[in-house]
FIDREN-621209 format. One record per residue: y, z, x of N, C-alpha, C, O in turn; residue in three letters; residue number from 1. Coordinates in steps of 0.001 Angstrom, whole numbers. Example, Ala and Ser with C-alpha at 12.3 -4.5 7.8 and 13.67 -1.06 7.14 Angstrom:
<sites>
SITE n_north    n_up  n_east ca_north   ca_up ca_east c_north    c_up  c_east o_north    o_up  o_east resn resi
SITE   -5690    7800   13190    -4500    7800   12300   -3300    7800   13200   -3319    8465   14236  Ala    1
SITE   -2250    7080   12850    -1060    7140   13670      30    7870   12900    1138    8039   13409  Ser    2
</sites>
This chain:
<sites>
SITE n_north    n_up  n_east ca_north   ca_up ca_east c_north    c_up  c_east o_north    o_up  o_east resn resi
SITE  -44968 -100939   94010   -44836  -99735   93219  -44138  -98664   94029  -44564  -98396   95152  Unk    1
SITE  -43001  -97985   93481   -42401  -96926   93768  -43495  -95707   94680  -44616  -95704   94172  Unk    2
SITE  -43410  -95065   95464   -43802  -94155   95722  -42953  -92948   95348  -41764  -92879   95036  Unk    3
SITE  -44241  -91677   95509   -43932  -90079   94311  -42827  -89877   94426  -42040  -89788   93483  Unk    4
SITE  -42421  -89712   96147   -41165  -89005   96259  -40290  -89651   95783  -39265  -88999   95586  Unk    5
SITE  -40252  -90675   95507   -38853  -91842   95114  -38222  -91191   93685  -37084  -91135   93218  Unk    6
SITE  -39735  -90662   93171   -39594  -90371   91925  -39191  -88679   91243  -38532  -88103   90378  Unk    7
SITE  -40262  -88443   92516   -39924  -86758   92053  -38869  -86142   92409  -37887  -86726   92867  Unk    8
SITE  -38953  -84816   92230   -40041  -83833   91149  -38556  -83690   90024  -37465  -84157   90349  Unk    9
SITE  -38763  -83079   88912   -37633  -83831   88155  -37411  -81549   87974  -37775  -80962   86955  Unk   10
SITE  -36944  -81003   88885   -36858  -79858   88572  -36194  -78672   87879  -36505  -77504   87644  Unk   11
SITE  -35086  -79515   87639   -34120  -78899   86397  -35070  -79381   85001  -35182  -78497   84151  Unk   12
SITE  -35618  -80441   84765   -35925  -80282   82982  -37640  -79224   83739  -38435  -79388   82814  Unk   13
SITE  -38027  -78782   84304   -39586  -78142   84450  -38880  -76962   84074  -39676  -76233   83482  Unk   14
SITE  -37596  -76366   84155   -37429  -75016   83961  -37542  -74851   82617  -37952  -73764   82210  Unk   15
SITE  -37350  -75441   82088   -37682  -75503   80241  -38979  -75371   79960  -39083  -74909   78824  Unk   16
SITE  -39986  -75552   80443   -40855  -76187   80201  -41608  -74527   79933  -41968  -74492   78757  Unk   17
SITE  -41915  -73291   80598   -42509  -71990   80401  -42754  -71914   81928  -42735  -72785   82797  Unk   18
SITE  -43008  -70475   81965   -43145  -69993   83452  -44340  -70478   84053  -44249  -70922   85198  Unk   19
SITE  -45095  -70473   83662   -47014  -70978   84128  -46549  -72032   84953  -46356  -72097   86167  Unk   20
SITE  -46322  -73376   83416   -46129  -74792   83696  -45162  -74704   85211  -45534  -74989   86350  Unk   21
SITE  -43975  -74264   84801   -42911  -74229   86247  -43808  -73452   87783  -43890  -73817   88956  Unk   22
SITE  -44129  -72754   87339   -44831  -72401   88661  -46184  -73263   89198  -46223  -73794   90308  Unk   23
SITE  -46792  -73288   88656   -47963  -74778   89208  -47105  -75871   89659  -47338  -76420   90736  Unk   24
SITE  -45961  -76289   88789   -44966  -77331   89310  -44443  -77483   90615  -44551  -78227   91590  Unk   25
SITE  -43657  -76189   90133   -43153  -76259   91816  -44010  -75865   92861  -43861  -76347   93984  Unk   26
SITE  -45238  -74717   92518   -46358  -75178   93571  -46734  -76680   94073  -47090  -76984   95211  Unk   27
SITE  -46605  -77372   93183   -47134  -78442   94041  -45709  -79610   94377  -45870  -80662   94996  Unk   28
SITE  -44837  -79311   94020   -43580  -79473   94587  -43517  -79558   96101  -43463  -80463   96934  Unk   29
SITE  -43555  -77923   96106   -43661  -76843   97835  -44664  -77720   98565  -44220  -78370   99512  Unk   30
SITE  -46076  -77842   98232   -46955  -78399   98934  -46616  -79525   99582  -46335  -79603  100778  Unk   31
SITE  -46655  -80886   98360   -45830  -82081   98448  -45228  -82285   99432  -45641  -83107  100250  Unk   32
SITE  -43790  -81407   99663   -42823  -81343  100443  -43679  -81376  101922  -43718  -82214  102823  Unk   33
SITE  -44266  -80214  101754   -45502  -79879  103331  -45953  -80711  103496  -46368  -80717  104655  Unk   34
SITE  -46238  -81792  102862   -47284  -83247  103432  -48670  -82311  103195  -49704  -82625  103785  Unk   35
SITE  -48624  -80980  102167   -49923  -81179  101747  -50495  -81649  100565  -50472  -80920   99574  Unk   36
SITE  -51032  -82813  100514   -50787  -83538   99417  -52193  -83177   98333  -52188  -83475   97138  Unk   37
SITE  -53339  -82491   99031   -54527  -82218   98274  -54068  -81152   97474  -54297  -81091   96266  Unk   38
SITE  -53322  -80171   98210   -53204  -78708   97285  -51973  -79188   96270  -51802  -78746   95133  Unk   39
SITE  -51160  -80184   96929   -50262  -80896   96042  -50591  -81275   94372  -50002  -81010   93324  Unk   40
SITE  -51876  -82054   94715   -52948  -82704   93423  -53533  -81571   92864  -53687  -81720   91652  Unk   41
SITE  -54001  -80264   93376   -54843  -79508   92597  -53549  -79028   91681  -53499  -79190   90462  Unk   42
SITE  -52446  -78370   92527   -51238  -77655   91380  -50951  -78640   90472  -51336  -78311   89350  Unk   43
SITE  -50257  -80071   90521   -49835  -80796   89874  -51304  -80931   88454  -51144  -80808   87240  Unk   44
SITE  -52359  -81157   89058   -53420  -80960   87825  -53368  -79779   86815  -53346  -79889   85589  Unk   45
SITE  -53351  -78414   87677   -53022  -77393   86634  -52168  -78046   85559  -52370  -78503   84435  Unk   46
SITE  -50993  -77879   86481   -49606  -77712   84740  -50088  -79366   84279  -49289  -79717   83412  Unk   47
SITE  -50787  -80139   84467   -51067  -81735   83576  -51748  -80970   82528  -51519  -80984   81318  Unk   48
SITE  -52719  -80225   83255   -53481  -79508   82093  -53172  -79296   81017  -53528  -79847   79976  Unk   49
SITE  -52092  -78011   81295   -51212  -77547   80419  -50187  -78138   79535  -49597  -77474   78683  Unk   50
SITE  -50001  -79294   79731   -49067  -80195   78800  -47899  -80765   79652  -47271  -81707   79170  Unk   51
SITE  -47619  -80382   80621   -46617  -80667   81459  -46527  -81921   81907  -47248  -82233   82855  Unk   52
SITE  -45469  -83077   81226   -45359  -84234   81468  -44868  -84736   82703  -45295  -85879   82866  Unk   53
SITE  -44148  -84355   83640   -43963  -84268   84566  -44423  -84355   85955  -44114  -84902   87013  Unk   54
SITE  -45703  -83204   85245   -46778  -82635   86413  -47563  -84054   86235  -47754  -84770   87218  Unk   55
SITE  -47967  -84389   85056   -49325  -85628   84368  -48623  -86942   84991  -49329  -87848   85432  Unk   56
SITE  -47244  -87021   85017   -46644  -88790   85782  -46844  -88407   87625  -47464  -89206   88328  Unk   57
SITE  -46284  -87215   88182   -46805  -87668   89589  -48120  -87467   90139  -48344  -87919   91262  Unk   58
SITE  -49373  -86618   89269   -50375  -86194   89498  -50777  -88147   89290  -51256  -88860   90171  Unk   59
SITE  -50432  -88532   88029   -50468  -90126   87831  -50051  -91128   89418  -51000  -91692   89963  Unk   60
SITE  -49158  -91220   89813   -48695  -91324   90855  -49306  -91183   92258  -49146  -91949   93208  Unk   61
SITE  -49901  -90266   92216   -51003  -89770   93207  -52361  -90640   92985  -52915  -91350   93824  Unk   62
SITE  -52598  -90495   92170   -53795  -91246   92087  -53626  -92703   92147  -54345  -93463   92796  Unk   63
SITE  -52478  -93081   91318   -51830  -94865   92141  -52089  -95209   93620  -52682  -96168   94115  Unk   64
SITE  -51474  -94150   94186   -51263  -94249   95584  -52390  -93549   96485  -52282  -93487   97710  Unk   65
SITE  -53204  -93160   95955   -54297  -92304   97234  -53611  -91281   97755  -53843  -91330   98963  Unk   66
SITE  -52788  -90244   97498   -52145  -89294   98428  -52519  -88063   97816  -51972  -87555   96838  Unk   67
SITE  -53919  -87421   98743   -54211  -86310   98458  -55619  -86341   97438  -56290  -85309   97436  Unk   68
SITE  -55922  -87097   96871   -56775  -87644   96255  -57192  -89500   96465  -56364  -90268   96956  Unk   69
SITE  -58731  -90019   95948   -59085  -90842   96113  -58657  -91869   95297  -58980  -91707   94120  Unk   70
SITE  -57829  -93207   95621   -57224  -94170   94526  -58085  -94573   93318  -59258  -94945   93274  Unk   71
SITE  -57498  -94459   92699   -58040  -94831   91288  -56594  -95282   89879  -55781  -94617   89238  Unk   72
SITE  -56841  -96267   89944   -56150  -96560   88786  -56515  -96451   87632  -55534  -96694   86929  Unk   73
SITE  -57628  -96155   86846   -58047  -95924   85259  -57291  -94525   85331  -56372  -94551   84513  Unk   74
SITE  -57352  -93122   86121   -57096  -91922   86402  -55723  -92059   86250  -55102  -91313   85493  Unk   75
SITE  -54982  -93273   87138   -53252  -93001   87293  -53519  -93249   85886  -53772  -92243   85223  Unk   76
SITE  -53517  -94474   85228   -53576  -95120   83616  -53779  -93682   82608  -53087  -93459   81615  Unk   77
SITE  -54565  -93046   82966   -54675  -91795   81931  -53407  -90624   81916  -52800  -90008   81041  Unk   78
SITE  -53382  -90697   83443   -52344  -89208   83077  -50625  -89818   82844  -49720  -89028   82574  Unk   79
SITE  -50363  -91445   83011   -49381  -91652   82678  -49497  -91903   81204  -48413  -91740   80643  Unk   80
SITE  -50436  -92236   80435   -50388  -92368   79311  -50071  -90911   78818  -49191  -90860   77958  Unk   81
SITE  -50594  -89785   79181   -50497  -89070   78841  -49028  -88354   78357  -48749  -87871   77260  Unk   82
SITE  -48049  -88485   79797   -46959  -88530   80277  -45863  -89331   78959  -45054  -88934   78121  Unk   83
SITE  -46307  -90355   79309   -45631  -91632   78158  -45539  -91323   77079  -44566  -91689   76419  Unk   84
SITE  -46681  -90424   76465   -46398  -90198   75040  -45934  -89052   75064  -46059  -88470   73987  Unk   85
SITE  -45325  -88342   76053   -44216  -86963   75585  -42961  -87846   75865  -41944  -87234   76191  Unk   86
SITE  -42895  -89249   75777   -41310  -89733   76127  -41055  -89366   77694  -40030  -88732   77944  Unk   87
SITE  -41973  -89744   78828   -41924  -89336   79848  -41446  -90891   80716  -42237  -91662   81259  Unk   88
SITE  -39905  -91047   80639   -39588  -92563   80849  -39899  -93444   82090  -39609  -94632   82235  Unk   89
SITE  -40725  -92401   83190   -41103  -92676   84516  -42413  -93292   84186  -42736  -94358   84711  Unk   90
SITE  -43119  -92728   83414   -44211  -92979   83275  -44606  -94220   82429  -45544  -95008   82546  Unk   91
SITE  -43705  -94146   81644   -43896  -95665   80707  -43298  -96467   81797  -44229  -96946   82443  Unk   92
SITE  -42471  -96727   82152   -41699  -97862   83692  -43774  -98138   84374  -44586  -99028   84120  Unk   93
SITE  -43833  -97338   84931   -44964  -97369   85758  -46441  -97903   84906  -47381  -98429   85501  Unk   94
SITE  -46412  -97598   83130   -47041  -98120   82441  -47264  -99505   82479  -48333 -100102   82352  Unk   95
SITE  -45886 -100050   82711   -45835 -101339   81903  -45755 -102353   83172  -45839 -103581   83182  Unk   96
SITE  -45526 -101242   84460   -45985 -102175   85947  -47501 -102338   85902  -48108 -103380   86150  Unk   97
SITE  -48018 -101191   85559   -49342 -101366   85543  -50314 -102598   84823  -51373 -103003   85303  Unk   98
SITE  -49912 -102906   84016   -49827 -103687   83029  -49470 -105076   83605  -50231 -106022   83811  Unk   99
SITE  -48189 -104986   83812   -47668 -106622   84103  -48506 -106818   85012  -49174 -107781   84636  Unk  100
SITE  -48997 -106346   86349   -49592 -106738   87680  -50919 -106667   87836  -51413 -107021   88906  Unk  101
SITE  -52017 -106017   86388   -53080 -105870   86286  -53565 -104849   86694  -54783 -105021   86746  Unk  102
SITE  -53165 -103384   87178   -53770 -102509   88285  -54374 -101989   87153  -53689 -102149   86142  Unk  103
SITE  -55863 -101184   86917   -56396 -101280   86328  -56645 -100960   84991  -56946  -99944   84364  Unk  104
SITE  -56314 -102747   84620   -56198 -103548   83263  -56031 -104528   83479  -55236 -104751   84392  Unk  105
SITE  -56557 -105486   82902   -56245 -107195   82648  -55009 -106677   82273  -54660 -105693   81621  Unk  106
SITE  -54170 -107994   83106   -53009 -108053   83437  -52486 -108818   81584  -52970 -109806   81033  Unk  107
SITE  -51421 -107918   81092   -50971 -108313   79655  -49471 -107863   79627  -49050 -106707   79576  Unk  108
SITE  -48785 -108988   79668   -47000 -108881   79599  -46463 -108346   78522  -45349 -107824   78565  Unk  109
SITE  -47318 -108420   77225   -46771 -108122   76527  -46727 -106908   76174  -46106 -106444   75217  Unk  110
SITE  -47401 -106341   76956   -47797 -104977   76421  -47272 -104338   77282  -47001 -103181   76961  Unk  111
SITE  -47027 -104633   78235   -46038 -104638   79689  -44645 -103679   78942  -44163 -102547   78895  Unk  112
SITE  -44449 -105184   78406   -42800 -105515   77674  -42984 -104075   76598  -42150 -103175   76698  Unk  113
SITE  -43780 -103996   75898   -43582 -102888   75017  -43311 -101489   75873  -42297 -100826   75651  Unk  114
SITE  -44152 -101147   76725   -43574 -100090   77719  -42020  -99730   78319  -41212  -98825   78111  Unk  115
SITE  -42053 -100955   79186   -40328 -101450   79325  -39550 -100628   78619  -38721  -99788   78969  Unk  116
SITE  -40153 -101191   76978   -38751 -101309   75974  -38757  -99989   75530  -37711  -99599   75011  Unk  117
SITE  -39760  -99150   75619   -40129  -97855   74899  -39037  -96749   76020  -38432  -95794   75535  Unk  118
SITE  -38942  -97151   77725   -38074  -96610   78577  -37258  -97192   78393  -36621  -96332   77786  Unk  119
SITE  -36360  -98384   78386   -35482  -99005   78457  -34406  -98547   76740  -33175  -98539   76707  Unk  120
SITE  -35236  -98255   75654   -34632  -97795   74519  -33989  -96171   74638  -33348  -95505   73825  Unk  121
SITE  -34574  -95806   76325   -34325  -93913   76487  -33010  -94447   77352  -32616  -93606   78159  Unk  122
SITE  -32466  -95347   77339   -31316  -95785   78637  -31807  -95601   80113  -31180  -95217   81101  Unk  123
SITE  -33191  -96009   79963   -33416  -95662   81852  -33414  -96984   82536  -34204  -97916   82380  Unk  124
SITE  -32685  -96921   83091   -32310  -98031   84192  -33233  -98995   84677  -32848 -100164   84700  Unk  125
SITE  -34273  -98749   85032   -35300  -99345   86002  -36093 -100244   84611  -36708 -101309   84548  Unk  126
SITE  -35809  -99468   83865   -36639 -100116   82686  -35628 -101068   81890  -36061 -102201   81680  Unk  127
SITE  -34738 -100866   81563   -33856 -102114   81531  -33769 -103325   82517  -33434 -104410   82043  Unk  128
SITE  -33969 -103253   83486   -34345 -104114   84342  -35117 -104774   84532  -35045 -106002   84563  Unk  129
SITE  -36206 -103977   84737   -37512 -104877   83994  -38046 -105645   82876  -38845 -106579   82805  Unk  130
SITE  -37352 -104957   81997   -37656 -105749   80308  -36486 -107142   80659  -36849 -108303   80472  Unk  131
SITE  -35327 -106861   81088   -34947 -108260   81649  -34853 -109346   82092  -34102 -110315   81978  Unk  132
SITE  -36409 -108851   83044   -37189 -109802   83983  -37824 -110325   83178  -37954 -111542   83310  Unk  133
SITE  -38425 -109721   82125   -39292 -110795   80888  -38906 -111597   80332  -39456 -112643   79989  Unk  134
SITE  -37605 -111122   80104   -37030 -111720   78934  -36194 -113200   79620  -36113 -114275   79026  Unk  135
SITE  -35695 -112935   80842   -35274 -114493   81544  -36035 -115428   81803  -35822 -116639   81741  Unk  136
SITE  -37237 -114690   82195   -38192 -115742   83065  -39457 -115948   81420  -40428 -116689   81579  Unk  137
SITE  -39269 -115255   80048   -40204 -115750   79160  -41477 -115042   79123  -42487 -115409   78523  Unk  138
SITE  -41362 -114230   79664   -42850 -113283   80554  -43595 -112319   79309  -43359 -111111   79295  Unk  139
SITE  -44168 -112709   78657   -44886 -111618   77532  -43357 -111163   76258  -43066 -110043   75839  Unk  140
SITE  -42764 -112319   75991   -41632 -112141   75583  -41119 -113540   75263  -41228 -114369   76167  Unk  141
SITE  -40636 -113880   74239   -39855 -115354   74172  -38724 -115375   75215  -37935 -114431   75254  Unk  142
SITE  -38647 -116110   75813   -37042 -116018   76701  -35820 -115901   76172  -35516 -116569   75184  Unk  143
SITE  -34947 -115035   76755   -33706 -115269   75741  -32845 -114432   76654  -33001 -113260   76996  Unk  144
SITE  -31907 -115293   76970   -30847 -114937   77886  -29970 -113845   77907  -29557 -113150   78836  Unk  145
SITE  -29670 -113824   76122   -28447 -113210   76101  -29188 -111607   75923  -28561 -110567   76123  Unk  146
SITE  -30305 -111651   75603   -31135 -110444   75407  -31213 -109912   76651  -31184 -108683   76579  Unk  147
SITE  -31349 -110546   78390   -31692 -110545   79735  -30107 -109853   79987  -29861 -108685   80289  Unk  148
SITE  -29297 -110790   79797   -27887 -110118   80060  -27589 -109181   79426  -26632 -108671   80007  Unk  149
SITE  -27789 -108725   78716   -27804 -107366   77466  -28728 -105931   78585  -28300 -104810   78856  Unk  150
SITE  -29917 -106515   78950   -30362 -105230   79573  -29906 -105160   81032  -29876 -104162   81752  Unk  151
SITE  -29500 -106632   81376   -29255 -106484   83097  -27822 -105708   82987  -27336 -105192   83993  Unk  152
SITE  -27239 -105656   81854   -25622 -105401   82051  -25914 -103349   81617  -25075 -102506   81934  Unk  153
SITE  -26916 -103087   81063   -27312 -101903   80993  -27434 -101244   81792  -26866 -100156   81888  Unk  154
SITE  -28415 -101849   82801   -28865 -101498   84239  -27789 -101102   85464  -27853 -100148   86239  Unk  155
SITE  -26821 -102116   85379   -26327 -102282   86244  -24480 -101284   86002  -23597 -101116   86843  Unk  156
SITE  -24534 -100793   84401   -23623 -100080   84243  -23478  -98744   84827  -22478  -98052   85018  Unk  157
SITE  -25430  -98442   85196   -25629  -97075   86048  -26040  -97262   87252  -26921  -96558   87745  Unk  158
SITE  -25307  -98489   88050   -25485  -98630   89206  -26459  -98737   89700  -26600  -98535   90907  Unk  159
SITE  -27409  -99084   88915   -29146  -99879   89451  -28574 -101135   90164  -28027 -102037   89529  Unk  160
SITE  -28719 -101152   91457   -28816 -102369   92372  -29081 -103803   91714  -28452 -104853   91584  Unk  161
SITE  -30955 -103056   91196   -31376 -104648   91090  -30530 -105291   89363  -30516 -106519   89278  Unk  162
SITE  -30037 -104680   88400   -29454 -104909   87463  -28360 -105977   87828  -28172 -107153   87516  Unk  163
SITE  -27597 -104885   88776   -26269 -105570   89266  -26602 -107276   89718  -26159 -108346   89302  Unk  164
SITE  -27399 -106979   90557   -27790 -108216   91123  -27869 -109649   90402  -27333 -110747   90555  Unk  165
SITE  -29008 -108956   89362   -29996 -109966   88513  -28486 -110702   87134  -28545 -111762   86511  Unk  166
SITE  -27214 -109523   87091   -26254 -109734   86085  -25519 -110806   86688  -24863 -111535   85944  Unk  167
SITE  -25531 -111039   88086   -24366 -111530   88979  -25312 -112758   89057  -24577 -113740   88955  Unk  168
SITE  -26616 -113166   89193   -26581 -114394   88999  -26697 -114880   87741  -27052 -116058   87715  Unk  169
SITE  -26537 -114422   86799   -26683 -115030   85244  -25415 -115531   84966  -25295 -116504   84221  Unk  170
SITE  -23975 -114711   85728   -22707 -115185   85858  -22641 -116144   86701  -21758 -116891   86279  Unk  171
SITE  -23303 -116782   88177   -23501 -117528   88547  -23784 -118665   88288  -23117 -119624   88677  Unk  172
SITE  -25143 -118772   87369   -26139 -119595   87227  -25719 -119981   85771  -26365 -120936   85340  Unk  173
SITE  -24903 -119528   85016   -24315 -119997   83623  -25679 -119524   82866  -26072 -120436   82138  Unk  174
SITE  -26591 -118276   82811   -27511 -118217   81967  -27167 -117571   80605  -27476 -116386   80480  Unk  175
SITE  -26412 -118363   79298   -26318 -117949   78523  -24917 -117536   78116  -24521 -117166   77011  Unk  176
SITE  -24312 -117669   79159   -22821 -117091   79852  -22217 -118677   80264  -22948 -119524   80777  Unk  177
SITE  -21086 -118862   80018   -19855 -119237   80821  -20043 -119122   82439  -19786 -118041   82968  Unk  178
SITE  -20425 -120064   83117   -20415 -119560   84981  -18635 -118709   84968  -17792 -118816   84077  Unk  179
SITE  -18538 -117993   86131   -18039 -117040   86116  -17882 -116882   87696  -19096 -116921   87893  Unk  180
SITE  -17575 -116796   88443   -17882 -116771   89812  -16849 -115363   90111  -17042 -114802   91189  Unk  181
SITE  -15962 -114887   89358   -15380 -113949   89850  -16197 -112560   89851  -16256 -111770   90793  Unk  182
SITE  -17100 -112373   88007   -17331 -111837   88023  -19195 -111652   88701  -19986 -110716   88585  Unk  183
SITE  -19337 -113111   89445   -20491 -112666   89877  -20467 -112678   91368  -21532 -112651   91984  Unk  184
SITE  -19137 -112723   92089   -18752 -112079   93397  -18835 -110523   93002  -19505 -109831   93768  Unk  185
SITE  -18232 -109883   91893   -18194 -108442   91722  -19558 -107810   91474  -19876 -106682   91854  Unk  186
SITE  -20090 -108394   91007   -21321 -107598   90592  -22529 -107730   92117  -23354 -106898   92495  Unk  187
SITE  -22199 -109079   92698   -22720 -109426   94231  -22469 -108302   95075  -23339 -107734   95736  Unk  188
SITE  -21016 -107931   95029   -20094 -106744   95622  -21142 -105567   95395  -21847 -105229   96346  Unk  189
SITE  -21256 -104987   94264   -21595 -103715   93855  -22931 -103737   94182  -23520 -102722   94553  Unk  190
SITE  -23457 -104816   94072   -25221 -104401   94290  -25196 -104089   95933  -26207 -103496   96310  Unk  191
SITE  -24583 -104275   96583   -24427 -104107   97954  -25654 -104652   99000  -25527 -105875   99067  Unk  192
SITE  -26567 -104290   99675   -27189 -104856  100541  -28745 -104843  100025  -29715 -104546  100722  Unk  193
SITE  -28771 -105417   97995   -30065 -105800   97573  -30488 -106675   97954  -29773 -107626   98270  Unk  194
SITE  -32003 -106701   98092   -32363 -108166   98450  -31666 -109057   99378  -31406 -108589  100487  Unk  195
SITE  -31317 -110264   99116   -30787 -111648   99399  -29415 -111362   98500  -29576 -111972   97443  Unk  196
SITE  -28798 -111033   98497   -27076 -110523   97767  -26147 -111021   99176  -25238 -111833   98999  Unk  197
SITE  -26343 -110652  100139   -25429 -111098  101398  -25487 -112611  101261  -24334 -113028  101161  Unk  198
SITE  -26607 -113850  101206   -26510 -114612  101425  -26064 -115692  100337  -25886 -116891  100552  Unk  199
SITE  -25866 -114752   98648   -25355 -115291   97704  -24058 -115352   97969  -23383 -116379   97891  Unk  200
SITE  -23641 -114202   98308   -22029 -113626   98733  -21416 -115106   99149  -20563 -115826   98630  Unk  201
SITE  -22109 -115204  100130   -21715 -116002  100959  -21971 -117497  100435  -21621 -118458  101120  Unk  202
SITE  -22333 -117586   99715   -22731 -119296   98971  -21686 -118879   97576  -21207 -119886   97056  Unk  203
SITE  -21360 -117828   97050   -20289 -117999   96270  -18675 -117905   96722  -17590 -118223   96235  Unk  204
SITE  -19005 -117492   97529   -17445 -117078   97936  -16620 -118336   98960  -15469 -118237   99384  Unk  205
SITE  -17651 -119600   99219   -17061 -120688   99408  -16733 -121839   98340  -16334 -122997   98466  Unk  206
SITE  -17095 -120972   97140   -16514 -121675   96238  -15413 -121703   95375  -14944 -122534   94597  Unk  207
SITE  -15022 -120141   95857   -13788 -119266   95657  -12645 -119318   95967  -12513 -119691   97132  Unk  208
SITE  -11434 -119046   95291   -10237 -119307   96270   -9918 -118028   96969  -10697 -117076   96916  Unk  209
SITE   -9074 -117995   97459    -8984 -116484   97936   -7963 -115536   96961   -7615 -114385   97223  Unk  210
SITE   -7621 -116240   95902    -7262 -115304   95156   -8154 -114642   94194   -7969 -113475   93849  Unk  211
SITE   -9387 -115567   93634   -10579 -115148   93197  -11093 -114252   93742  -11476 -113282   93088  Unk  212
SITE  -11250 -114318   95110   -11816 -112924   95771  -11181 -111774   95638  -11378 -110704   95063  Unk  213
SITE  -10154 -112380   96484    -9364 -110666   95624   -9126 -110099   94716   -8731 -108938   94822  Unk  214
SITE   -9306 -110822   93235    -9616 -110334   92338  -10809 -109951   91577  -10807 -109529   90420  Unk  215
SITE  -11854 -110139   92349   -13137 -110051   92207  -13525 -108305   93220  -14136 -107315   92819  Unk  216
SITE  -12812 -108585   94679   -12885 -107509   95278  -12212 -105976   94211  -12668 -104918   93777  Unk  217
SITE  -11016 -106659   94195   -10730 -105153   93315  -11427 -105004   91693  -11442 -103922   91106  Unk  218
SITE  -11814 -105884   91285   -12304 -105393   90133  -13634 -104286   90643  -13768 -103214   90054  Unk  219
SITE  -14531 -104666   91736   -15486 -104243   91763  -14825 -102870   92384  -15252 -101792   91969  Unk  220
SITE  -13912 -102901   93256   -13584 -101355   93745  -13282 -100665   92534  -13928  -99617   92558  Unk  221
SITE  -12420 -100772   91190   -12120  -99996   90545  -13152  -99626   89246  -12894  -98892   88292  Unk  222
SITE  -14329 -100328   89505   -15434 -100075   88337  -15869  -98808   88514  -16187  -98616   89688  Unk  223
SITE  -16013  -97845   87795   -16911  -97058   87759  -17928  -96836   87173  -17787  -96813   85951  Unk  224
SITE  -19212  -96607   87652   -21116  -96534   86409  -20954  -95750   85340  -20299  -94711   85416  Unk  225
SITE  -21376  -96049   84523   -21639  -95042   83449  -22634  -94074   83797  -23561  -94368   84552  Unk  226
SITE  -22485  -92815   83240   -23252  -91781   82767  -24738  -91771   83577  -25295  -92583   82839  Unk  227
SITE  -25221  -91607   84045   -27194  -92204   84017  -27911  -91084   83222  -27956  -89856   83294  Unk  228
SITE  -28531  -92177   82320   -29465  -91523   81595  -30798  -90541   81808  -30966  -90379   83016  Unk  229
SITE  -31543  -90016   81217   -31963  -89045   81366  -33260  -89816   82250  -34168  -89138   82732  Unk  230
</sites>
C-alpha cells in the first residue's frame, strides 16, 4: 500500500472547499510535513469532520499505516468510505486494495473490482491498472483481455509505469492482440526502470532486428501522455 505522502495533500482542489475546511487542511498538511504526525491526525480529523474528502482519505491513510495514530483498519475502511462517496478517486483505489488483500474485510474481488471501476470510470490511472489486473488474471471479474488492454492502454496513456508495462506484455505475450514486439519494446521503453522491464528489454530485443528497434526506439521518444486526470 501506497504511503500518505505518495498521495498527498491534493492542495489546489482544498481551496474550494471553504476557509475552516482549508485551514485544518493545511494545518495538518504543515504538521505532516514536520514529521508531526499526531497533531497531523488531530487537524486532518477536524476538516473529515467537516465534510472534507480529502482530509477523510489521508486521515484514512493514517490509520492504514499507524502514523500518528494507532493502526486500525475498520477506522481507515470508514473514513475512506466516507471519502469514496464524495467521488474521492484515492480513496476508492485504496477501497478496493483493501478489499482485494482482505485488510479489514474478508478478502472479496469483486467488490474490489467495483471500487477500481468506480476510480478507473474518473480516468485515474492507478485504478485503471488495477481493474486490469482483474480482468487478465480473472480476479473477481470474468477474464477478458481485450477489456485488460482497454484499461492497461488507459493507464499507460498518462504515463503510469505499471500500465505501460502490464500493455507491453500483452503485445508480447499475444493477449488478445496480434504479438507485436515493436510495440512492446516501446511501451518496455517508456515504463522505464519498472519492476523486471530491463530484463524483458532484453529478452525482446534479441528477437528484434535492429531496424525494429529503431523503430520502436523512436516511436517511444516521440509519444507523448495524455492529459492526467483528476
Amino acid at each position: 500500500m501506497q504511503k500518505i505522502n505518495q498521495a498527498i495533500f491534493l492542495l489546489a482542489s482544498v481551496l474550494a472547499i471553504g476557509t475552516v475546511r482549508a485551514d485544518d487542511f493545511s494545518d495538518g498538511v504543515s504538521y505532516y510535513e514536520q514529521g508531526d504526525f499526531s497533531s497531523a491526525a488531530v487537524s486532518f480529523r477536524a476538516a473529515a469532520n467537516k465534510g472534507n474528502a480529502d482530509a477523510q482519505f489521508n486521515l484514512g491513510l493514517m490509520y492504514l499505516n499507524g502514523e500518528g495514530i494507532e493502526q486500525d483498519y475498520k477506522q481507515a475502511m470508514s473514513w475512506f468510505e466516507q471519502s469514496a462517496s464524495k467521488d474521492n478517486v484515492r480513496a476508492q483505489v485504496n477501497l478496493g486494495r483493501m478489499y482485494a488483500k482482505g485488510k479489514g474485510v474478508v478478502s472479496n474481488h469483486g467488490i474490489a473490482a467495483s471500487w477500481f471501476r468506480k476510480a478507473a470510470d474518473q480516468g485515474y490511472a492507478d485504478a485503471q491498472y488495477s481493474l486490469g489486473i482483474l480482468y487478465i488474471t480473472g480476479t473477481g471479474v470474468a477474464r477478458d483481455f481485450a477489456k485488460a488492454k482497454e484499461l492497461f492502454q488507459q493507464a499507460a496513456n498518462q504515463n503510469n509505469a505499471s500500465g505501460q508495462y502490464q500493455l507491453a506484455l500483452i503485445y508480447l505475450k499475444g493477449r488478445g492482440v496480434n504479438v507485436n514486439l515493436v510495440e512492446a519494446y516501446k511501451w518496455l521503453t517508456l515504463a522505464g526502470d519498472y519492476e523486471d522491464t530491463a530484463v524483458y528489454k532484453k529478452f525482446v530485443e534479441a528477437k528484434m532486428s535492429k531496424e525494429q528497434v529503431s523503430e520502436a526506439l523512436a516511436l517511444a521518444q516521440d509519444w507523448q501522455p495524455e492529459k492526467a486526470a483528476k
